[in-house]
C-alpha positions as CSV (number, residue, x, y, z in Angstrom):
1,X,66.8,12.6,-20.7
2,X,66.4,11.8,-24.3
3,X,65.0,8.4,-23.5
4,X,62.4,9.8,-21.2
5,X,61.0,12.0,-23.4
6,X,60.8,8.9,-25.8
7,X,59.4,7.3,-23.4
8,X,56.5,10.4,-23.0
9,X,56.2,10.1,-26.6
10,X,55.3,6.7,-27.0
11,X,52.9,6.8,-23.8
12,X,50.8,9.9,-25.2
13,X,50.9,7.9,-29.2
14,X,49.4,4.3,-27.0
15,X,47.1,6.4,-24.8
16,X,43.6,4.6,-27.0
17,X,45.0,1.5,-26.7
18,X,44.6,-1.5,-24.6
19,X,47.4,-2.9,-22.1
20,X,47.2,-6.7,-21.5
21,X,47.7,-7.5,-17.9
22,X,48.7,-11.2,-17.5
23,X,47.0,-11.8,-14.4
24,X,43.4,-9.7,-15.2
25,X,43.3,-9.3,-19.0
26,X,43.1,-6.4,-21.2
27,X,43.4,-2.9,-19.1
28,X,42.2,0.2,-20.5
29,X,44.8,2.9,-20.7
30,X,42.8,6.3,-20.9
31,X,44.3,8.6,-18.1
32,X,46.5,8.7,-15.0
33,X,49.7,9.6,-13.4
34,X,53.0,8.2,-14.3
35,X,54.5,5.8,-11.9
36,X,57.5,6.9,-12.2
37,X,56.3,9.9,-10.1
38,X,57.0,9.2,-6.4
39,X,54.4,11.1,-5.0
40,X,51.7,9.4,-7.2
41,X,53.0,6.0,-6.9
42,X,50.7,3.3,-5.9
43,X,51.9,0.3,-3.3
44,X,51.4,-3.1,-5.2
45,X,52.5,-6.5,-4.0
46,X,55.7,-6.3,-6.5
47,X,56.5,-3.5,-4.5
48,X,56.4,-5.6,-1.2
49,X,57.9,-8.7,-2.5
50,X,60.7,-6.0,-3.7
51,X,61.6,-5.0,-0.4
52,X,61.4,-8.0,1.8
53,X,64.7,-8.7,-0.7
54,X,66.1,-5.9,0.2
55,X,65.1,-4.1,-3.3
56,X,63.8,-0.4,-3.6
57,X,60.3,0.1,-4.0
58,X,60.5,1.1,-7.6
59,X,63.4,-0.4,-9.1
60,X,61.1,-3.1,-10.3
61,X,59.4,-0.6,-13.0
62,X,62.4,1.6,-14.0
63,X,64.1,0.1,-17.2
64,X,67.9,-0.6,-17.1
65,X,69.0,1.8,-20.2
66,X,67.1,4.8,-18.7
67,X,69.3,4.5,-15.1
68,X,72.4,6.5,-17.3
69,X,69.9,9.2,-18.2
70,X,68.5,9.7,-14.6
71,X,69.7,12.9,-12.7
72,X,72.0,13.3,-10.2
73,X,71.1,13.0,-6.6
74,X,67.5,10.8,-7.7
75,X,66.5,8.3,-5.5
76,X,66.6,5.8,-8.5
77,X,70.5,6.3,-8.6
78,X,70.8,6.4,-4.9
79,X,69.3,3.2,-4.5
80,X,71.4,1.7,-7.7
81,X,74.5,3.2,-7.2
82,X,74.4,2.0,-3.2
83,X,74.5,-1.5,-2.1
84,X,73.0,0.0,1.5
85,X,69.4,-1.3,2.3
86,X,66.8,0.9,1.1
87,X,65.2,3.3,4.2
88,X,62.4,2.1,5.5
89,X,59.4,3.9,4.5
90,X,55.6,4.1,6.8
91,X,53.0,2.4,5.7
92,X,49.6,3.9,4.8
93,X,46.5,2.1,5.8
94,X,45.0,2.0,2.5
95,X,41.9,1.0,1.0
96,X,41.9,-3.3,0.1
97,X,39.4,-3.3,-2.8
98,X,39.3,-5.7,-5.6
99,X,39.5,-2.6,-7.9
100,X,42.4,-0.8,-5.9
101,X,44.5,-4.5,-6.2
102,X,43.9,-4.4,-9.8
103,X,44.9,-1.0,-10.3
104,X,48.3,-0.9,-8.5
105,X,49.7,-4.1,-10.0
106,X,48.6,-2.9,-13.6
107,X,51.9,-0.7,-14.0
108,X,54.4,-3.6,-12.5
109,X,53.0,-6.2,-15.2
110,X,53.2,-3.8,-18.1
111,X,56.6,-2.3,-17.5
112,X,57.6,-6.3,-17.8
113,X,56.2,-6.7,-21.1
114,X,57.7,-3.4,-22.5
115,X,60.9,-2.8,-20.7
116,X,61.3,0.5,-22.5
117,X,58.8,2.4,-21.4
118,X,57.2,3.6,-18.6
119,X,53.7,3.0,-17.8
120,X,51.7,4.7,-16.9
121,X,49.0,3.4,-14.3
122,X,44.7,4.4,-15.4
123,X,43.3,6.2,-12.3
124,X,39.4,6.3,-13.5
125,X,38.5,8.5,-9.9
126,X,40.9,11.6,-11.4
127,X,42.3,11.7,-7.7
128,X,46.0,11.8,-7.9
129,X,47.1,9.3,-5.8
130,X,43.8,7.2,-4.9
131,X,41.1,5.7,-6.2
132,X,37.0,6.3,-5.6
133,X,36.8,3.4,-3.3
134,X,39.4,4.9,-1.2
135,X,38.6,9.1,-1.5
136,X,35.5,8.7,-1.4
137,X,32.6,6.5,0.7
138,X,29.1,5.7,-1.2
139,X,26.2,8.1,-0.7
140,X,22.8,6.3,-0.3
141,X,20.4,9.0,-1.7
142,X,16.9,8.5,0.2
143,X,13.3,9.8,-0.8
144,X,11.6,11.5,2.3
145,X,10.2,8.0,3.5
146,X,13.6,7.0,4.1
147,X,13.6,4.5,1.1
148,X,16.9,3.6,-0.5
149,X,17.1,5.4,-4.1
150,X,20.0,3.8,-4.9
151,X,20.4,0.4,-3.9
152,X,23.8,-1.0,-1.7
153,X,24.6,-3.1,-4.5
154,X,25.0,-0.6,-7.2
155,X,28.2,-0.3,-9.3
156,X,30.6,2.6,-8.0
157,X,31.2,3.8,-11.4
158,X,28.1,4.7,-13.8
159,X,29.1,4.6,-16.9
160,X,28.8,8.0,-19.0
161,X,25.5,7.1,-21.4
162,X,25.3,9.5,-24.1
163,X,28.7,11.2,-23.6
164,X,27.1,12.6,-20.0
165,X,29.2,13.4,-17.4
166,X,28.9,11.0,-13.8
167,X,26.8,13.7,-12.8
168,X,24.3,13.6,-14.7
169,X,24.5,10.0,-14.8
170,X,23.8,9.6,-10.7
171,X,21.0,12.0,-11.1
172,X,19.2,10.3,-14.2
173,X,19.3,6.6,-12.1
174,X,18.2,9.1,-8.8
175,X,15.4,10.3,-11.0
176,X,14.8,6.2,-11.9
177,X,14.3,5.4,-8.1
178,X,12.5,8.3,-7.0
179,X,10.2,7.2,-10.1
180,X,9.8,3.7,-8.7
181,X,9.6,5.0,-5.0
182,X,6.4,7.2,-5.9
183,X,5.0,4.3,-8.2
184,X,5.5,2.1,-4.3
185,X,4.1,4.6,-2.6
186,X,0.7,4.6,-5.3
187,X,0.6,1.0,-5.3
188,X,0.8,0.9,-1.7
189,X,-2.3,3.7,-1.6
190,X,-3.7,1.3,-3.9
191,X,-4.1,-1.5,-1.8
192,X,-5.4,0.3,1.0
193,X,-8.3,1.4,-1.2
194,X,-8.7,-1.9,-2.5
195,X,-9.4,-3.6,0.7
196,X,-12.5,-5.4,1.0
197,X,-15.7,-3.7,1.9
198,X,-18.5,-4.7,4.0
199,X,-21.9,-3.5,4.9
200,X,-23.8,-4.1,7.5
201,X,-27.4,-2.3,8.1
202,X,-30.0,-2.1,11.1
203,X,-33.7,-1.8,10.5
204,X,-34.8,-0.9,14.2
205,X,-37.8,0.8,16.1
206,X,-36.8,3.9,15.6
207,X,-33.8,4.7,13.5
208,X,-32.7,2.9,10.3
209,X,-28.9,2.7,10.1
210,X,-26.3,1.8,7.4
211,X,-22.4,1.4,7.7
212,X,-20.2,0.2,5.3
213,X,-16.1,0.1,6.1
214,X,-12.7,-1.6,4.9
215,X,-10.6,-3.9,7.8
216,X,-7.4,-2.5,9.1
217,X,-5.4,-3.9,11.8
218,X,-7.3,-6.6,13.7
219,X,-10.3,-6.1,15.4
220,X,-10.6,-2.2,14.1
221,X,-11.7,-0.9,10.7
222,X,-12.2,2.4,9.0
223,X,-15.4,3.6,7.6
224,X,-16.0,4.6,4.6
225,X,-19.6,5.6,4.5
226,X,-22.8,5.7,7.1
227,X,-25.7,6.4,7.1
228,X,-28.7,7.2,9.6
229,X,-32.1,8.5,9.9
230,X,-35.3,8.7,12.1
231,X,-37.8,6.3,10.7
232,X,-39.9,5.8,13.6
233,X,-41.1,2.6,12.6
234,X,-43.0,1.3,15.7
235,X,-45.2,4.1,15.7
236,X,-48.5,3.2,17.1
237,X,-47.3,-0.8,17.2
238,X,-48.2,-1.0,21.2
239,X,-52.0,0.0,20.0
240,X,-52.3,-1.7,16.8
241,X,-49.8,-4.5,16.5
242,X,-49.3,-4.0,13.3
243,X,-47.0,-1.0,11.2
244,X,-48.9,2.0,10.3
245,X,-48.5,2.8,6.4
246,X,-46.9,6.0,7.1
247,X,-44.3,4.1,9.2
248,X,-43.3,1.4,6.7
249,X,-43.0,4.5,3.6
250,X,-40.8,6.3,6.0
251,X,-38.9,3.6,6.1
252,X,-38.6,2.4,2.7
253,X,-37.6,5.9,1.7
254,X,-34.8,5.4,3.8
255,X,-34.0,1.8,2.7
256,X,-34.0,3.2,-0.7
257,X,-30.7,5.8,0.0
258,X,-29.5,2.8,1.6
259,X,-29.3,0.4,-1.7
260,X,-28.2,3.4,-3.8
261,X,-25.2,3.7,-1.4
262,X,-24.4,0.0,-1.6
263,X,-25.2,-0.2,-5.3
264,X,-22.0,2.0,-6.1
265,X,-19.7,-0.1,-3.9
266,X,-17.9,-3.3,-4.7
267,X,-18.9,-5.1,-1.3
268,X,-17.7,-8.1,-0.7
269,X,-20.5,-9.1,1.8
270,X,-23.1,-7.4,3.8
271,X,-25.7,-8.3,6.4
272,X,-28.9,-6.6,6.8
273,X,-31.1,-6.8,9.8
274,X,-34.3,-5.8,11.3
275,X,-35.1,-5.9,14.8
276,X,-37.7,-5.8,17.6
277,X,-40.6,-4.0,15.1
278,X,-40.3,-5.9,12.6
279,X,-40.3,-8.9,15.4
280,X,-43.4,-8.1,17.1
281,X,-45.7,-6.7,14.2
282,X,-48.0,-8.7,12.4
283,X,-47.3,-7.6,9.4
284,X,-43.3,-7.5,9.9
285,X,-42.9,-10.2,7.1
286,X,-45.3,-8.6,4.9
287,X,-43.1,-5.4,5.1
288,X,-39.4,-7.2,4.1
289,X,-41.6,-8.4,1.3
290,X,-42.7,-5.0,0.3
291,X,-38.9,-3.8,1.1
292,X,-36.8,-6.6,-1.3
293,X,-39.8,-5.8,-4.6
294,X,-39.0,-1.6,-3.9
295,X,-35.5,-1.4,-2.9
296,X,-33.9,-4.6,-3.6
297,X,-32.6,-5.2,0.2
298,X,-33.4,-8.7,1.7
299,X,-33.4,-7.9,5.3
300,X,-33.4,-10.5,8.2
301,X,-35.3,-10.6,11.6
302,X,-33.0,-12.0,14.0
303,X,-33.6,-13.2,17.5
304,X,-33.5,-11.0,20.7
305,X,-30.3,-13.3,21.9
306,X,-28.5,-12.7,18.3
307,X,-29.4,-8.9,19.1
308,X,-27.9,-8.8,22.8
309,X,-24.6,-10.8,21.1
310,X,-24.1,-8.4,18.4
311,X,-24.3,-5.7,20.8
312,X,-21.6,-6.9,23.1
313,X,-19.4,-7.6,19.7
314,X,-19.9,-3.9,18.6
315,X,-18.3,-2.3,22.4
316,X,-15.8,-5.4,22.9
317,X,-12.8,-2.4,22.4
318,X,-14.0,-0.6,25.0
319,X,-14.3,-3.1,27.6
320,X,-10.2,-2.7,29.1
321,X,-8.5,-5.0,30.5
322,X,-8.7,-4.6,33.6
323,X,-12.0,-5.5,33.9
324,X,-13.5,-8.5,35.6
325,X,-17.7,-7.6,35.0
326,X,-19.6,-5.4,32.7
327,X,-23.0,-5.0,32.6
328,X,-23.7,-3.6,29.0
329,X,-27.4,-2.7,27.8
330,X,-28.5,-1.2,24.6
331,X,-31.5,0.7,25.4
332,X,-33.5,0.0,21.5
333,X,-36.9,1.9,20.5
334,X,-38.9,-1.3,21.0
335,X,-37.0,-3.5,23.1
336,X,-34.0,-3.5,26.1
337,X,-31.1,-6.1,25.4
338,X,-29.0,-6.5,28.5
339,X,-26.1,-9.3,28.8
340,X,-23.7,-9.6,31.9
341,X,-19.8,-10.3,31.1
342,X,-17.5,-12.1,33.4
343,X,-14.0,-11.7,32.2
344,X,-11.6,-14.4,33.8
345,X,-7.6,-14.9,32.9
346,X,-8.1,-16.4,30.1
347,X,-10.1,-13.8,27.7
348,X,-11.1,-14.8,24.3
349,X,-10.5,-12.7,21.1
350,X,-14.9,-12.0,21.1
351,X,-16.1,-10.6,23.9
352,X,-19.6,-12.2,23.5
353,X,-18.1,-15.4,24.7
354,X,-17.9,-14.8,28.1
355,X,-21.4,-13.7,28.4
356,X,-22.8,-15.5,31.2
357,X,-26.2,-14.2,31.2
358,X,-28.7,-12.0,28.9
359,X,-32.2,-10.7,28.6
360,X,-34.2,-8.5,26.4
361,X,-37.1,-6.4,27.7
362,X,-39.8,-6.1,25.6
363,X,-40.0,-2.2,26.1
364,X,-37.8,0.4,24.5
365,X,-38.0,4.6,24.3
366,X,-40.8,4.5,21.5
367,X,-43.1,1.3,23.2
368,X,-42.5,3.1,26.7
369,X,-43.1,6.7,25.9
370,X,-46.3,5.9,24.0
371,X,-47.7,4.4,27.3
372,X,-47.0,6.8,29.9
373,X,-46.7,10.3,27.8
374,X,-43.1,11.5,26.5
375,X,-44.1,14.9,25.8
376,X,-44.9,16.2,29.5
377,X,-43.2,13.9,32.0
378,X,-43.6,14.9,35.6
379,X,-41.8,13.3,38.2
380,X,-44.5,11.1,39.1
381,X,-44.7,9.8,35.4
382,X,-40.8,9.4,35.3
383,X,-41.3,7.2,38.8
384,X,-44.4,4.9,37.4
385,X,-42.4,4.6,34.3
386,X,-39.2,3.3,36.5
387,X,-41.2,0.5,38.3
388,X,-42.8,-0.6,35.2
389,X,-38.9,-1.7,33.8
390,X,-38.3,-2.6,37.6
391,X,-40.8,-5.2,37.5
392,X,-39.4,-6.8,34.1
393,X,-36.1,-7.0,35.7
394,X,-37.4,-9.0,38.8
395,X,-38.2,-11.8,36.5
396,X,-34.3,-11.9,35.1
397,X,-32.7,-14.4,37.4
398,X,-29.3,-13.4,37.4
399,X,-26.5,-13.6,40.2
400,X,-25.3,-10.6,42.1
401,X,-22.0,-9.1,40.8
402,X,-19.5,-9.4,43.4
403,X,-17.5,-6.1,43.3
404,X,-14.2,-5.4,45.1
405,X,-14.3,-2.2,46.9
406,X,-10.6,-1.7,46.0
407,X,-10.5,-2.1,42.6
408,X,-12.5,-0.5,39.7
409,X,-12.9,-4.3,38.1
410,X,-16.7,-3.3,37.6
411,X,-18.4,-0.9,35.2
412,X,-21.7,-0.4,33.3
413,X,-21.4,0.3,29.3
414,X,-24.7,2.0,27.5
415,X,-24.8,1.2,23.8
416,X,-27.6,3.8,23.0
417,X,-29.4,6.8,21.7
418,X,-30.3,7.8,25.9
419,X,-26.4,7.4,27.1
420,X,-25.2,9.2,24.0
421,X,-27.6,12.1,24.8
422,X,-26.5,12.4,28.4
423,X,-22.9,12.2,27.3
424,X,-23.2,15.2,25.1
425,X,-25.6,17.6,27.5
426,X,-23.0,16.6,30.0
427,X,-20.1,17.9,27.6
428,X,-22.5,21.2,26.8
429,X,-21.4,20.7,23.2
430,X,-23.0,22.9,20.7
431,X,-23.4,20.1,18.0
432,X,-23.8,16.4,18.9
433,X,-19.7,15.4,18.1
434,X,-19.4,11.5,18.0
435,X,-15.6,11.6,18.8
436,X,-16.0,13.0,22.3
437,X,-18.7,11.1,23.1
438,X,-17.4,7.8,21.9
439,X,-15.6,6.0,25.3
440,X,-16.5,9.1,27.8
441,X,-16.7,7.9,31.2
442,X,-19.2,9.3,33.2
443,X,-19.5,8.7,37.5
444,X,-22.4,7.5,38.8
445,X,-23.0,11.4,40.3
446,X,-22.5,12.8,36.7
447,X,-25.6,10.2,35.2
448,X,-27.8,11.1,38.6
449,X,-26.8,15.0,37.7
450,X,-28.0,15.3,33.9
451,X,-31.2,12.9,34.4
452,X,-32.5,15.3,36.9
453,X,-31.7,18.1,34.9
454,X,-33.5,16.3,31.6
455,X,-36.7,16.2,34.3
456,X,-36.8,19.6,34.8
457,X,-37.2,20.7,31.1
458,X,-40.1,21.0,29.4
459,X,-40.4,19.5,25.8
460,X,-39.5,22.6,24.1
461,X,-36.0,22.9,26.6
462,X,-35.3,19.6,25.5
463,X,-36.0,20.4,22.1
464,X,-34.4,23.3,21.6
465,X,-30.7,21.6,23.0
466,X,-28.4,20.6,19.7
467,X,-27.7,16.9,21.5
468,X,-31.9,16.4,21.8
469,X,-33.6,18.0,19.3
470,X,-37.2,17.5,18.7
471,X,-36.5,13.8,16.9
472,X,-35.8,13.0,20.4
473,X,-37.1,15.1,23.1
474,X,-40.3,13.1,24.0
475,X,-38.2,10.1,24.2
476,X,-35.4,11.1,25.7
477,X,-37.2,10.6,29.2
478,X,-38.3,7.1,28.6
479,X,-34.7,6.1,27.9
480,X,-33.6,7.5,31.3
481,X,-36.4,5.9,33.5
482,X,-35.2,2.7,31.9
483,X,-31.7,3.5,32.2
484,X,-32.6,4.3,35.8
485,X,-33.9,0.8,36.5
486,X,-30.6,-0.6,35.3
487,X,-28.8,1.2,37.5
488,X,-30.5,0.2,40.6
489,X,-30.2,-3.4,39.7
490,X,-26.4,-3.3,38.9
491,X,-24.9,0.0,40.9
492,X,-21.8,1.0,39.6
493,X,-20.1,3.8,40.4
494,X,-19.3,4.7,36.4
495,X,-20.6,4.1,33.2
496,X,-18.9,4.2,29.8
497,X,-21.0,5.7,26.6
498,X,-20.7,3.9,23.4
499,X,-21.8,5.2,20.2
500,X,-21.9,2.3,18.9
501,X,-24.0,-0.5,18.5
502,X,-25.3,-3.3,15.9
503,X,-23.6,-2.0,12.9
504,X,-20.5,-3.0,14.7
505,X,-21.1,-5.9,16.0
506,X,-22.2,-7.2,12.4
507,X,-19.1,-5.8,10.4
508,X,-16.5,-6.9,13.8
509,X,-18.2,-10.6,13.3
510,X,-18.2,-10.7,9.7
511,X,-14.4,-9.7,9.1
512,X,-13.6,-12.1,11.7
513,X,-15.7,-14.9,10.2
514,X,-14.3,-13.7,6.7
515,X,-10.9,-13.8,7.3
516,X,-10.5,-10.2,6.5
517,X,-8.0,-9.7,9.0
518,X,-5.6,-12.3,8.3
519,X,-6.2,-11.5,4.4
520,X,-5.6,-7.9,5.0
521,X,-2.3,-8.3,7.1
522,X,-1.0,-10.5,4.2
523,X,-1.5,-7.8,1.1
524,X,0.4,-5.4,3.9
525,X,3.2,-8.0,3.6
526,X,3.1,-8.5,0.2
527,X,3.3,-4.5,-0.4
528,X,6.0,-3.9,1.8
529,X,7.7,-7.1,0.2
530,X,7.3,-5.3,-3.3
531,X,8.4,-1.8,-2.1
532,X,11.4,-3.5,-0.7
533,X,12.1,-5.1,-3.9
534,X,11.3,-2.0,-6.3
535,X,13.8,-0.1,-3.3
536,X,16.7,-2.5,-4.3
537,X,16.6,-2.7,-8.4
């Protein structure tokens, strides 16, 4: 007994210093359980080698002097005293760590450099008889995004900085990552914002209309400001051939909002466009001069063919797959652009390639109301105005559409101010709402329906419905007879309404021309690359 409590003596005066294992180099000796202590002892491979000869387990780490002084009935002087093999003892399925190893064969290689004393064995996790690794399993704290706030890779044991506790050290470093997760998140935000921008702007009969957006996934994009308003610029061109002066101020007051809205943006590129007006006046260049020295815009006259292209680009979405022919018309102020589709197996990425024919009219709501009367249409007046867009699509030589009976591989699609009206008088909506009009499908009943209920209003009905209004109700007559005409050339039994037009038929075909796309798919990589990498340090 008295060399034991030597022995405690001597282990409590070494307890700051350092134990030199051969095999792993200089231990720390700070806390733990004596070996010695059966229920706390740790399996090492001295143990094992010990008992395949036939040796007890801890015979190997009990001095020879301190035998005499163990008491009576031990299993130390049991197992010295006996030349019987040892009993058998079950096995634990114990953790195989590097740092579990290191521990248990600590005590073995100290007791043989001081044969006098008994070691006693660190145990950092403050778990009698285990260690960290094998109590307890590593938490992976996550933010609400389910991103790793501390990485797999992490040391198991933070060190204590500043005389802190573990605690306080887990949640300082949790604190770190949820830091660098929000700081992912921001940069993340960040590069959504700081996609490119692009503009595109159309200068028609009627309306002038501005739309800038940013690219997301291919073929769509989000807006990020628009802008429209009722210019009327082919007022009193069908008489004159020329724009009236009122006309052309209307319109550069509205080209004027238009440059301040694209003067406070970073856009990357922009296309600006004028259309049939501008085409067919006299004085259309005169005007874009007038327009670039006031507002600072250079706009562009395209062609009527560019015009029925962009259209088609602008409602590609909407077109499904199961389609085989489309018919799609934008029904303009001063013109009609009309362009057949023929869809085979093969489709290509832009819709305007498998255009097979097109035409434009030279009539629109404005050009056609102004000849027959838009404010008091009679039925007889909505007929004469019918056969006069009849006549102009006898001269477009185009082959039949074949349509299968059994399948609904056939459709119209109206890219215009008339369709969009329909769609919403045929909703009843109390304010013209884009998002349920955008894609309604309407049956050929439903169209026949709401045309002959637009005939039977007088101009101030149609004026005084929120999807008309008076910018519209003597026009809104025009657009039907012409839609009408359509109809009976190409009968369908639906139609699909598309709020949409130009605008998107520009910005669709200059992101895919741009790249914008492909360069905006790559920053998404590169972000989540980086949040990935901020995730794991």
């Amino acid at each position: 007994m008295k060399a034991c409590c030597i022995a405690t003596t001597l282990v409590r005066g070494e307890m700051d210093k350092t134990v030199i294992d051969p095999g792993n180099g200089p231990k720390p000796s700070d806390q733990g359980a004596s070996v010695v202590d059966k229920g706390k002892a740790k399996r090492s491979r001295r143990g094992k080698k010990n008992r395949r000869h036939g040796k007890p387990r801890d015979v190997a780490v009990v001095p020879h002097d301190v035998v005499t002084d163990v008491p009576a009935g031990s299993h130390y002087a049991s197992a010295l005293e006996s030349n019987e093999e040892p009993r058998k003892r079950k096995r634990r399925r114990r953790s195989r760590g590097k740092g579990t190893s290191q521990q248990a064969s600590a005590p073995a290689a100290a007791a043989k450099q001081s044969p006098d004393i008994a070691i006693q064995a660190p145990n950092p996790s403050g778990v009698p008889g285990g260690s960290r690794k094998s109590r307890n399993r590593k938490r992976v704290h996550r933010d609400p995004q389910g991103r790793p706030l501390v990485p797999s890779h992490a040391p198991k044991h933070v060190a204590k900085p500043n005389g802190r506790g573990h605690g306080a050290a887990v949640a300082e470093q949790q604190k770190k990552h949820e830091g660098a997760g929000r700081h992912a998140s921001k940069s993340h935000d960040h590069a959504d914002s700081g996609a490119d921008m692009y503009a595109a702007l159309d200068l028609g009969t009627n309306n002038c209309r501005l739309l800038i957006a940013q690219p997301t996934r291919p073929g769509q994009f989000r807006v990020v400001d628009a802008f429209s308003r009722i210019v009327r610029l082919g007022e009193g061109l069908v008489s004159s051939g020329r724009l009236s002066g009122d006309a052309m101020d209307r319109a550069v007051e509205a080209l004027k909002v238009c440059a301040a809205k694209l003067s406070g943006r970073p856009i990357r590129r922009m296309r600006l466009i004028a259309t049939e007006a501008c085409r067919a006046a006299a004085n259309g260049e005169e005007f874009l001069a007038r327009v670039t020295r006031e507002t600072g815009l250079r706009l562009e006259i395209i062609s009527r063919e560019t015009e029925a292209r962009l259209a088609v680009s602008g409602c590609a979405s909407l077109v499904g797959r199961e389609a085989r022919s489309v018919v799609l018309f934008d029904i303009g102020g001063g013109s009609s652009e009309i362009a057949v589709i023929r869809v085979g197996e093969n489709r290509s990425n832009r819709l305007a390639n498998h255009i097979t024919h097109w035409t434009s009219l030279p009539v629109g709501v404005v050009t056609l109301s102004e000849r027959h009367g838009g404010r008091d249409v009679t039925p007889d007046v909505f007929a004469a105005m019918v056969r006069e867009v009849e006549g102009l699509l006898d001269a477009f030589h185009c082959p039949p559409v074949v349509v299968q009976a059994a399948h609904e591989d056939f459709h119209l699609i109206g890219t215009s101010g008339t369709v969009t009206t329909l769609a919403g008088v045929h909703l009843d909506l109390p304010r013209y709402d884009r998002r349920k009009v955008d894609g309604l499908w309407l049956s050929d009943a439903e169209v026949t329906a709401m045309q002959d209920k637009l005939l039977a209003w007088d101009f101030a009905g149609r004026a005084a419905n929120a999807c008309i209004g008076p910018d519209r109700a003597d026009l809104v007559l025009a657009g039907c007879a012409i839609l009408e005409a359509i109809r009976r050339r190409w009968p369908a039994r639906r139609m699909r309404v598309a709020d949409r037009g130009l605008r998107e038929g520009l910005l669709t075909d200059m992101m895919a021309d741009d790249g914008a796309w492909r360069r905006n798919r790559i920053r998404r990589m590169q972000t989540a690359r980086q949040e990935r990498t901020e995730g794991l340090t």
